[in-house]
N, C-alpha and C positions, 0 to 999 in steps of 0.2 A: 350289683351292676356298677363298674367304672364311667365316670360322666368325662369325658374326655374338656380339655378347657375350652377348645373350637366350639363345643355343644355349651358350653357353660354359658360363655360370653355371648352368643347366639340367644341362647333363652334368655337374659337380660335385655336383650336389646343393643347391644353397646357393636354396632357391628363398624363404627367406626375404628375399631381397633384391628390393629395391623397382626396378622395372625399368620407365619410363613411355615405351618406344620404339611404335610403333605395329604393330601384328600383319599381317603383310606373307609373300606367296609369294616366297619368295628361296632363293640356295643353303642354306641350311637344310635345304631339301628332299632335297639329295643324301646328306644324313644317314641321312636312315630305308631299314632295310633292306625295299627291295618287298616280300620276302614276309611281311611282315610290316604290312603296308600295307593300314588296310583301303578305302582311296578315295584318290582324287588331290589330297585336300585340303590346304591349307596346314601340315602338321605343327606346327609354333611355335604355333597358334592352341589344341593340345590341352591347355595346361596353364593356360592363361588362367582367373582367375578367373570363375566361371561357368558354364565350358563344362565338358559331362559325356561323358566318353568311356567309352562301353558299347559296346567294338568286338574286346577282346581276350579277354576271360574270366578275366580277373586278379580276386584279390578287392581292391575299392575299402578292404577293412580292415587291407591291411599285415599284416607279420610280427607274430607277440606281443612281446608287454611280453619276456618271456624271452630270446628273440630278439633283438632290441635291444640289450638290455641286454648281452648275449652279446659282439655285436660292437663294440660302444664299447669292451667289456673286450680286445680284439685289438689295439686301434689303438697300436700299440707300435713300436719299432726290429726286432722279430720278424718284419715282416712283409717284411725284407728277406731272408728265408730261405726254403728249401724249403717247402711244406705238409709236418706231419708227422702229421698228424689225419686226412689222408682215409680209411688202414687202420681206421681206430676206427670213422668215418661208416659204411662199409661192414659191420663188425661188431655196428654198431645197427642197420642194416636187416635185415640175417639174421639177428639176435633175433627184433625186433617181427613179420617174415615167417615165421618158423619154417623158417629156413632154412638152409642151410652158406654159409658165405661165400665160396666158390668155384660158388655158384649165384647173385651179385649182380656184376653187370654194373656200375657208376658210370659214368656218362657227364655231362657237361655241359648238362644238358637233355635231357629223353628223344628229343627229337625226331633227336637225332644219334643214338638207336639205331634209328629207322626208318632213315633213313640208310644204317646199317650193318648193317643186314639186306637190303636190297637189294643191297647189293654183294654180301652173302655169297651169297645165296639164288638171287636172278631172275640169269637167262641168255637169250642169242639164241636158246633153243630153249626157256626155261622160264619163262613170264611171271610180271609180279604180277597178283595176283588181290584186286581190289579195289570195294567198294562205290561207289556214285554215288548222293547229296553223300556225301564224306564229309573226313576230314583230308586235306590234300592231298599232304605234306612228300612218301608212297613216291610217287604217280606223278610227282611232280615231280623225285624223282630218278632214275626209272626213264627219265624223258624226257632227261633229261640226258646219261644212259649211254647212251642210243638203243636201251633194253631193252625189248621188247612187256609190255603191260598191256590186262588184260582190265578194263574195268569190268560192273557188274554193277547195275543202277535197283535202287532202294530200292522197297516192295512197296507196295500204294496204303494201308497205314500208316503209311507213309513209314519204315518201320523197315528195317535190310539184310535183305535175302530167300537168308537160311541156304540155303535149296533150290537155288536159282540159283548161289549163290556155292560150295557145292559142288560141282555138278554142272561149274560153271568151272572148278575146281580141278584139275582132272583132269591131269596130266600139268605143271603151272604149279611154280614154283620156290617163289613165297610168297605167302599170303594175309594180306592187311591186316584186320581186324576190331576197329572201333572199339566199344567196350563198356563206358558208353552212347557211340551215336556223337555227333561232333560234322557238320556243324551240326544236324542231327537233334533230337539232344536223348534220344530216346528207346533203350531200352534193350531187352535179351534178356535172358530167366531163364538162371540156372545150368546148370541142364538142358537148357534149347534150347541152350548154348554148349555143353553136355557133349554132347549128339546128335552136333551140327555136328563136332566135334571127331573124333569116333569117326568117321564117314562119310566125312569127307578123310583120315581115317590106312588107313581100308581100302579104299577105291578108289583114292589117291593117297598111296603110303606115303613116299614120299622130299620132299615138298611139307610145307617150315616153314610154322606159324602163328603168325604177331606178333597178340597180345591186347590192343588200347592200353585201360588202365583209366586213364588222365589224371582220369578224372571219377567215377570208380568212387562214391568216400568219399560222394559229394554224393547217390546214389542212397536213395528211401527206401520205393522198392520190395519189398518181402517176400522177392520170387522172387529178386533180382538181388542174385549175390556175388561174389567174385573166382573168375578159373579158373587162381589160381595152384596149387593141385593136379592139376592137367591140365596144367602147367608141369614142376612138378617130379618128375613121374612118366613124363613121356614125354619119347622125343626131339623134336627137332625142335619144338617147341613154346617159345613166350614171354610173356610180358607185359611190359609197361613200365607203370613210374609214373614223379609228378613233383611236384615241392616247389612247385611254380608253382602249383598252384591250390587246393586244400586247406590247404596251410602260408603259403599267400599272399607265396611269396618266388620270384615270376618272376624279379627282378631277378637273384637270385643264381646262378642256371642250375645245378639239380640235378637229374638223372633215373636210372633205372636201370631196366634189365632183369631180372627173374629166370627161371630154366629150368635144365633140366640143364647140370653143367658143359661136354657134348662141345659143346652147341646154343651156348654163350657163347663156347669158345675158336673156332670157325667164324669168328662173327662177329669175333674179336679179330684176326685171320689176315689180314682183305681189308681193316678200316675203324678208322679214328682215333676214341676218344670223349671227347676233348678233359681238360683237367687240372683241377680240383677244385681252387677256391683255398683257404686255410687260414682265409680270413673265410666262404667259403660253406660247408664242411664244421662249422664250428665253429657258422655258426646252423642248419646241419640236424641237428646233435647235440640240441642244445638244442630244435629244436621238434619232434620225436620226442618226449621225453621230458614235452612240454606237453601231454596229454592233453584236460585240461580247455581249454584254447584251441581245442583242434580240436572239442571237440564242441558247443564257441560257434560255431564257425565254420560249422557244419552248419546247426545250426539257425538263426541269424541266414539262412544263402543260403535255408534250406525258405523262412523268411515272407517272404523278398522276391521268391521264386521263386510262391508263390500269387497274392501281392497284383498281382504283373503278369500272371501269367495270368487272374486274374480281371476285371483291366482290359480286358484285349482280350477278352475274352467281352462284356464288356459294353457295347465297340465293337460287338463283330455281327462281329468277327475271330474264326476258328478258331487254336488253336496246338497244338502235339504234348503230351502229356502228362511235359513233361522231366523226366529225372532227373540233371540237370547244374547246371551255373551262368550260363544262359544260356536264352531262349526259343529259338522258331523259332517264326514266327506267319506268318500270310498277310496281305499287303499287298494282295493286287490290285492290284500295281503291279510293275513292276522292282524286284530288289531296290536296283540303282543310281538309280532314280526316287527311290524310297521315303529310299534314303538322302541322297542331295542334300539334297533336300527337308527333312530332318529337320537337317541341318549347319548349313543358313541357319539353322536356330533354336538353332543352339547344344547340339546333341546328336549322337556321331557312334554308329552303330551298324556293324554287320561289312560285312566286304569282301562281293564275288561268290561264288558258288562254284557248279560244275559240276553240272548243265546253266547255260550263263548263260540269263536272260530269263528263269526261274522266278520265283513271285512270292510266295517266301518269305525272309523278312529274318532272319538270327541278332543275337539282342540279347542284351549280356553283362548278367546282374546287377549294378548299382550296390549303395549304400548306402539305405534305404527311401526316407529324404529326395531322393535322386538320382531315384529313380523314379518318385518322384508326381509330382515335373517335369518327368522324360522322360514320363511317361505322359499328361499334359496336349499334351505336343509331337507325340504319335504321336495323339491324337486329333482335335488342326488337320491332320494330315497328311494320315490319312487320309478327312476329315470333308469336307473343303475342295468334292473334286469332285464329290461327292454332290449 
């Protein structure tokens, strides 16, 4: 495979340099990884001046100034040595959680602890038990292992239907519950998760619960809080979080689980969760400790999160009520219609997701200025066949 220089200079980082080759589908493509893919589009076309990519739920704001600043202070002869910071990384998240440090899991992205709760958990005789839309990573690895998966449709709230997904549970190895879900958007109070919780521990006592709170922070819901004490108090029970969307450092792949110690070492027993580099551990020290940046970071995603909702309102679009970084709105179209369509103009929004040929699109929050452009673009979109 030819790595073209546009792709070269991009994967260094060096995107200040002036690059005047023409934007072309070529081996470039075999770069990106599928799942992570959200259309068949020219990848290299994503970074072009211009073009606005609201497809992954990354914040468009970068790491803080802290952050930053953090990791230029690493770029030494040091870095030819072990990590010796990730012990400390993990010692700041069991503060800020109120936790013991043998209740934090580290892994390289949380997404490798869904992952690793499937290996640990579902069996040929114990499925996952999972919502429909919702994340994809456990049935996609439950497919992989050739492991049964119950899905379970989202209620005509489009929120996951706790009832159903209990009553699924039954006898099932792990239940996935994204909390607020993604592409959804929309969330469960504390209490509906604390019911849900009690009801699969007594009908189905030997059946783990993974809690993905990815999105949790961005919620500004009353009712909706973390169920890491329903974590830490029971077996078999977990949550994951992740640097990637609140700390706005996807690039540096930080995630962890918390739960009782037995529920972690299970997991540690069947599944790999990869090494914590001593540049990424060193800006998740750092933006822990950045308080005031996260709670810019909130409230910058609430107003860009109204202002597109209230756009699509004023399209004559329905959208869920999110408490994430990202809408879900109704296109009355595919959502691969919808998207194409929107790419021509120079805006990519998210992939597919189960059922296909629903005709709800997930759009990630931009920067406000990003939105009033993509919001212009979704209104030739959807206006055109009207």
């Amino acid at each position: 495979m030819s790595i073209s220089r546009r792709d070269f200079v991009r994967a260094l980082g060096l995107s200040g340099v002036a690059l005047h080759s023409s934007s072309k589908a070529g081996d470039s493509m075999e770069l990106m990884n599928p799942r992570m893919s959200s259309s068949n589009q020219p990848f290299n076309r994503l970074y072009d001046a211009g073009f606005i990519n609201l497809s992954s739920n990354t914040s468009p704001r970068g790491p803080s100034d802290a952050v930053l600043e953090v990791l230029r202070g690493r770029l030494s002869p040091s870095l030819g040595r072990y990590p010796e910071n990730t012990g400390l990384l993990v010692e700041a998240i069991a503060e800020k959680e109120k936790s013991r440090r043998d209740q934090v899991l580290l892994s390289t992205g949380s997404g490798e602890v869904l992952v690793g709760a499937v290996h640990a958990f579902v069996t040929a005789t114990r499925p996952l038990v999972i919502g429909i839309p919702s994340y994809e990573t456990p049935v996609a690895t439950a497919e992989l292992l050739d492991l049964p998966v119950k899905s379970v449709p989202v209620d005509e709230r489009l929120q996951l239907d706790l009832d159903a997904m209990a009553e699924a549970a039954v006898g099932a190895g792990l239940v996935y519950l994204c909390n607020p879900n993604n592409p959804t958007g929309v969330a469960h109070s504390a209490s509906s998760i604390k019911k849900f919780v009690e009801q699969v521990q007594n009908t189905s006592p030997e059946t783990a619960i993974l809690i993905d709170e990815a999105y949790i922070e961005f919620a500004d819901d009353p009712t909706v809080s973390t169920a890491l004490p329903l974590a830490l108090n029971s077996p078999n029970i977990m949550i994951t979080r992740t640097f990637s969307k609140i700390y706005a450092m996807a690039g540096l792949r930080i995630g962890y689980a918390l739960g009782q110690t037995e529920t972690l070492e299970r997991m540690k027993r069947t599944a790999r969760f990869g090494s914590v580099t001593v540049l990424s551990a060193a800006a998740g020290l750092a933006a822990l400790q950045d308080s005031v940046r996260r709670s810019w970071e909130i409230e910058e995603n609430r107003k860009v999160r109204e202002f597109t909702l209230n756009a699509f309102r004023q399209i004559g679009r329905e959208a869920t009520n999110s408490q994430t970084n990202f809408v879900w709105a109704n296109v009355g179209q595919t959502s691969k219609a919808f998207r194409d369509a929107c790419f021509e103009l120079d805006v990519l929004v998210g992939r597919d997701f189960r059922p296909i040929g629903n005709h709800y699109s997930r759009i990630s929050l931009g920067t406000m200025d990003e939105m009033r452009q993509a919001v212009k673009v979704f209104e030739t979109v959807l206006t055109e066949n009207e």
